[in-house]
C-alpha positions in Angstrom: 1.1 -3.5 -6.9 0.6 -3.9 -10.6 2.7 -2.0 -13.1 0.1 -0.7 -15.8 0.4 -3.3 -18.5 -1.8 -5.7 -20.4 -1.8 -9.1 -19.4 -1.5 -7.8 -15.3 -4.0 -10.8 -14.6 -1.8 -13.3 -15.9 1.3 -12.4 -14.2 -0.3 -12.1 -10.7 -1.5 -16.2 -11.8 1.8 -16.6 -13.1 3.6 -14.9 -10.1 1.3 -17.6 -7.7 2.3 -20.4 -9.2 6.0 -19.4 -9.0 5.5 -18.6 -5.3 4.2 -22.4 -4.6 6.9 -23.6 -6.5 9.4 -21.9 -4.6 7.9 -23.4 -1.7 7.6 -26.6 -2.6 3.5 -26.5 -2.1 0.5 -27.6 -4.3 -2.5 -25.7 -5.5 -4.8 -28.2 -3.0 -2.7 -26.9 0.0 -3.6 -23.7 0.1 -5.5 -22.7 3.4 -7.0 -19.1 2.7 -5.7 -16.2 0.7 -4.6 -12.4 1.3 -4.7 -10.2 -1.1 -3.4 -5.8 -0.8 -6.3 -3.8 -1.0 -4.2 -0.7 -1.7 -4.3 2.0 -1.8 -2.6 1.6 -5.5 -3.8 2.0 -9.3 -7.6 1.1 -10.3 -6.5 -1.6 -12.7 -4.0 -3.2 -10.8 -6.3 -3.3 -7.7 -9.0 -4.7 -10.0 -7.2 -7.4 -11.1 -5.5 -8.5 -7.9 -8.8 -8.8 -5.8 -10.9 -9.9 -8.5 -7.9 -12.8 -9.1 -7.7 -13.0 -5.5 -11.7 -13.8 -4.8 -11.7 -16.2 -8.2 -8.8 -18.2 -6.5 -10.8 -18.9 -3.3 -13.9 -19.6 -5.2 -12.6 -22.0 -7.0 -10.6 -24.0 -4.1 -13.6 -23.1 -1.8 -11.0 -21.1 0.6 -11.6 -18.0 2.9 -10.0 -14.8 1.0 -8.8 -11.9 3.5 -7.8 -8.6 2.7 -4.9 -6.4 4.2 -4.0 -2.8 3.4 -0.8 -2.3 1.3 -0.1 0.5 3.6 -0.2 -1.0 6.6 1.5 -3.8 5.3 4.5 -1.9 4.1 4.7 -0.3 7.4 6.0 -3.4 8.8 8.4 -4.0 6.4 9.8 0.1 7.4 9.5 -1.4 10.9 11.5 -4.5 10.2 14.2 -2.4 8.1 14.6 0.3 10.4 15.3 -2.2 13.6 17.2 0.1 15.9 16.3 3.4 13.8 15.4 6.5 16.5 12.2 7.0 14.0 9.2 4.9 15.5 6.7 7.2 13.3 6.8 4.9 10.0 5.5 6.3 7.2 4.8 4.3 3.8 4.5 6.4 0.8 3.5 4.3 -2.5 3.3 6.1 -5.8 0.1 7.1 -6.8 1.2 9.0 -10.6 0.1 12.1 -11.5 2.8 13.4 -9.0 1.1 12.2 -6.0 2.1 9.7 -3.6 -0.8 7.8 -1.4 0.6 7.8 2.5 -0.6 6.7 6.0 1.4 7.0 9.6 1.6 4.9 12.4 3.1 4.4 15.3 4.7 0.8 16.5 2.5 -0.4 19.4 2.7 -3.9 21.3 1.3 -6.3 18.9 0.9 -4.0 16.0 0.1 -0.5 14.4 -1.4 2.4 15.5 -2.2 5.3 12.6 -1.8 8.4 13.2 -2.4 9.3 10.0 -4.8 8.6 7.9 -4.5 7.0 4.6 -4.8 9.7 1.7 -3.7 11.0 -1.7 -0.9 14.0 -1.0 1.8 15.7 -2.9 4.7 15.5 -1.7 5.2 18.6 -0.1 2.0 18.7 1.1 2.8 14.7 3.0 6.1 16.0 3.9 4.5 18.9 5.9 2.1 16.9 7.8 4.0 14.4 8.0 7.0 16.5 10.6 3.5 17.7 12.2 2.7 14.1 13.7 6.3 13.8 14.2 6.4 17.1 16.4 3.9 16.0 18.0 5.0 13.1 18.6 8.0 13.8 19.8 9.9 11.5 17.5 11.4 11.6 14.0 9.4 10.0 11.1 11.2 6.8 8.9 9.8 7.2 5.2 10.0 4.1 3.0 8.4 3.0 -0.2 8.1 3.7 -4.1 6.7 7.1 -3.7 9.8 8.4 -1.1 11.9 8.6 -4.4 9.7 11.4 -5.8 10.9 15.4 -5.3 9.6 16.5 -2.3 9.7 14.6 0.8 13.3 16.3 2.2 12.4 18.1 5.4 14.7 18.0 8.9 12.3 15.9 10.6 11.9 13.3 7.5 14.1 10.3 7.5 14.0 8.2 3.8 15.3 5.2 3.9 17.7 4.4 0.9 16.4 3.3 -2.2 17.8 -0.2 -2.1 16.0 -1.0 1.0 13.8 -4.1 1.2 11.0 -1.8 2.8 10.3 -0.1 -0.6 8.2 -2.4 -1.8 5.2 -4.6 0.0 6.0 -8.1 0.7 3.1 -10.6 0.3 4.3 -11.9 4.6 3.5 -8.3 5.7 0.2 -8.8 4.4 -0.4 -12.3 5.9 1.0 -10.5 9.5 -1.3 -7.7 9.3 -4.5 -10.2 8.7 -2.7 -11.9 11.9 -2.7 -8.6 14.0 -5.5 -7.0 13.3 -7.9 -9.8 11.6 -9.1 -9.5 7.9 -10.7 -6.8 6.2 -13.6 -6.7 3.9 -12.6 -7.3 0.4 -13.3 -4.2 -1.1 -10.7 -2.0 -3.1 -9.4 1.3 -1.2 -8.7 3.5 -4.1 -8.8 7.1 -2.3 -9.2 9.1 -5.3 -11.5 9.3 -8.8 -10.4 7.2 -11.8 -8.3 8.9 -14.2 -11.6 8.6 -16.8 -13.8 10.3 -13.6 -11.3 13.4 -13.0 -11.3 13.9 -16.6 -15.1 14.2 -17.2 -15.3 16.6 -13.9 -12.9 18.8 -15.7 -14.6 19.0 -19.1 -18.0 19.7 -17.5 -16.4 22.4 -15.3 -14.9 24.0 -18.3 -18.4 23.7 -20.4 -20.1 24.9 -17.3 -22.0 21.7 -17.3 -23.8 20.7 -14.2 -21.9 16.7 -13.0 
């Protein structure tokens, strides 16, 4: 996910043409693409999809879209190999002290959620999220940006450390959820008003102003 920065839509061109150079691939051998469709910031999303669809366009290639979440729930999956948790639960940082959060369960040949993708506080995730666990009968593995913010301790809660690979999205987990579960329509999942939108709603609320 894009940090909030000017010139994003250069780096993610700049980032690509690293990544083929790492591999040792041209431009012309590119297949398809996958792009995150968040959750994650507006302008970062923006920019990655809208790069993402100019991309295919222009080397006439399919472009597939895979949801950060689910994504990073595979890398939680592949970290905690072994870890009695099979309740993963990504948390990615969403600012204004909220974190956006799914859960699913590790089933043969993929996920299952268990719950849904949303905007939470942290307390408010860390409830719910010892509720599927309880239910579940199994302790929840919590990875990601957002599982650094205050908030997410609770008994039935396990955070992975900070240094883990699992706390950020890897461009393969998106690839292998397209492979699992087939592509999704690219179209942004931003699960919450702009900044700009909330703060309008809150200056007509105060003037009594009808939205």
């Amino acid at each position: 996910m894009l940090e909030r920065a000017d010139g994003g839509g250069r780096r993610v061109l700049e980032a690509a043409h690293h990544l083929l150079a790492a591999a040792g691939l041209e431009v012309g051998e590119i297949d398809r693409i996958v792009v995150g469709l968040g959750p994650g910031g507006f302008t970062g999303l923006r920019i990655g999809i809208a790069t993402a669809l100019a991309l295919g366009q222009a080397l006439s290639v399919p472009v597939e879209g895979a949801s950060t979440l689910e994504a990073l729930a595979l890398g939680i999956a592949d970290a905690g190999a072994g870890h009695p948790a099979p309740i993963l639960a990504p948390a990615t940082d969403a600012r204004r002290r909220e974190v956006f959060a799914a859960a699913y369960r590790v089933v043969p040949g993929g996920l299952e959620e268990v719950l849904a993708p949303a905007a939470w506080h942290p307390p408010d995730l860390a409830g719910a999220l010892a509720g599927v666990g309880a239910a579940q009968g199994a302790a929840v593995l919590v990875a990601g940006d957002g599982a650094r913010l205050p908030g997410l301790d609770h008994p039935g809660l396990s955070v992975l450390a900070p240094g883990s690979p699992a706390q950020r999205v890897r461009a393969v987990n998106l690839v292998r959820r397209v492979a699992q579960a087939g592509p999704r329509p690219v179209a942004p999942a931003y699960l919450r008003l702009p900044d700009a939108e909330e703060n309008r709603l809150r200056r007509l609320t105060a003037t009594g102003a009808t939205p």
